[in-house]
N, C-alpha and C positions, 0 to 999 in steps of 0.2 A: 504494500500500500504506500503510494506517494499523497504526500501534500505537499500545498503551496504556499510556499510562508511568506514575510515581506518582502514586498520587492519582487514578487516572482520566485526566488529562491526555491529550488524543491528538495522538499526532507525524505530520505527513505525510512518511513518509519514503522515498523512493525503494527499489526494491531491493536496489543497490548502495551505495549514497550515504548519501545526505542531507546536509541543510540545512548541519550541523559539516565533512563531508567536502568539499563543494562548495565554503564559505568558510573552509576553514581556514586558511589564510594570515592571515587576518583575526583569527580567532580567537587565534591563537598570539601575532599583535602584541598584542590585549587582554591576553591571559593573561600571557604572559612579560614583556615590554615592560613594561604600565603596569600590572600588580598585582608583579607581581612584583619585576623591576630599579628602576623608580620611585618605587612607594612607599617600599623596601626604603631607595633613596640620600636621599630623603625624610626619610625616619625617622632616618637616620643624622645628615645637617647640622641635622637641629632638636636630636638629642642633642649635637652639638659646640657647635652655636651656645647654650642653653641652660645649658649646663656653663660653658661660656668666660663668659656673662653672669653668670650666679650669682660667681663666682668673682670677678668685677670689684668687683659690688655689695657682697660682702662685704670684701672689703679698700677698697672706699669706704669704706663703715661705719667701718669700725675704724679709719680712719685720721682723720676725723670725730669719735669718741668720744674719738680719745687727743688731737685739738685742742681738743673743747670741754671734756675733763676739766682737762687744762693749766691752763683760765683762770679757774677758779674757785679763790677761797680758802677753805682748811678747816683745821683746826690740824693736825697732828704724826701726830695717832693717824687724825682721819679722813683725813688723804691716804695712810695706810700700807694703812686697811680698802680702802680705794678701789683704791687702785693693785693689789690682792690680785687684789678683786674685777674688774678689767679682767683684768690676767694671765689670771684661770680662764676670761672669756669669751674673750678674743684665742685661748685654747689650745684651747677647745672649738669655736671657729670656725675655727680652722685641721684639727683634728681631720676635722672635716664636710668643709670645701672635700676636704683628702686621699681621704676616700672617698668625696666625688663623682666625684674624678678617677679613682680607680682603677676604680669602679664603669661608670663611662663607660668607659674606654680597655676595661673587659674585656667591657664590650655590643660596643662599636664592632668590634673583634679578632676576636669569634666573629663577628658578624653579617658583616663584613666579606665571606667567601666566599661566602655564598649569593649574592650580588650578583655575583659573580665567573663564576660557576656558572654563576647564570640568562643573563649575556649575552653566558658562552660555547655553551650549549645554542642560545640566539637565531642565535645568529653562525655554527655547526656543526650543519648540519641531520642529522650521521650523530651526533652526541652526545644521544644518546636510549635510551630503553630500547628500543624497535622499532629501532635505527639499527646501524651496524659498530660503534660503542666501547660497546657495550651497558656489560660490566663497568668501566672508565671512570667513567661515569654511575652509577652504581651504589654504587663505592666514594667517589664524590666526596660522594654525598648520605647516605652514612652517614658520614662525616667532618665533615660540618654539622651530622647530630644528635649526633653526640658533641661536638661543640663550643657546641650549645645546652644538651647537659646539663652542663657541665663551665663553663658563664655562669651558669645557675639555681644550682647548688653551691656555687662559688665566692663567688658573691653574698651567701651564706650566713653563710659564713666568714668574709667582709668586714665584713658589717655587725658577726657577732660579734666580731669580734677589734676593729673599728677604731669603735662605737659603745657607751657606756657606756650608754646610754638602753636600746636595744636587749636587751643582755646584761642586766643589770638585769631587765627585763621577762620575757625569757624564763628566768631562774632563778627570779625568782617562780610563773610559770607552773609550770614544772617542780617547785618544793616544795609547792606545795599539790595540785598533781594525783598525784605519787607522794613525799610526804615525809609 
């Protein structure tokens, strides 16, 4: 028995079966496994590792500028302009690493279950929508979207409240399109 799938496309597919039925074991390792669980812990340690580096680099830096400022002579007023002008970058860089970190920890936190999820569904062949813990499954994956939108919101929030560049930008936005 053939059909037609999109596109024209034609499937040879048993009457009972087919090709997904026959290898699904297969299929569920591809799906669950490595798109899912993998990429998912993937994405995670490149946002830790990534974060944790940044965060290094910039207290390199700073600690760099406050030695090579040190060794320079300037009279009275220019080491006061100076010293100002370190202060506002040292506090705008610390400003940034803080909501890297917050911004990471609240990716990591929400993303954190779905990972949880997928490789208890792998692990729990009844943890399914066709399986006994139907509702289960069900509330756990609307628990994940509400934890994806409440990452995207938040995110929000973060950059407003803990980015001057940001807020700036978007109040300009906002005066010129309704002021």
């Amino acid at each position: 028995m053939q059909e037609t799938g999109v596109g024209g496309a034609v499937f040879g597919l048993r009457e009972k079966g087919g090709f997904y039925l026959d290898n699904k074991f297969a299929f569920q390792i591809i799906d669950v496994l490595i798109y899912s669980v993998l990429f998912t812990i993937v994405l995670l340690f490149v946002m830790i590792i990534t974060t944790v580096l940044t965060i290094i680099k910039l207290y390199q830096a700073a600690r760099w500028r406050q030695q090579n400022g040190a060794v320079s002579i300037k009279t009275s007023l220019e080491t006061t302009e100076a010293t100002k002008g370190h202060s506002q970058l040292s506090s705008k860089e610390e400003a940034i690493t803080k909501m890297l970190v917050v911004a990471s920890i609240l990716f990591i936190v929400c993303l954190s279950p779905v990972v949880m999820v997928q490789i208890s569904v792998f692990a729990v062949s009844e943890l399914s929508y066709s399986g006994r813990y139907y509702n289960t499954i069900s509330v756990l994956w609307e628990i994940i979207n509400q934890l994806r939108m409440v990452s995207c919101s938040l995110n929000f929030i973060i950059y407003y409240l803990m980015g001057s560049r940001f807020r700036t930008t978007l109040r300009d936005i906002l005066v010129c399109k309704y002021g």
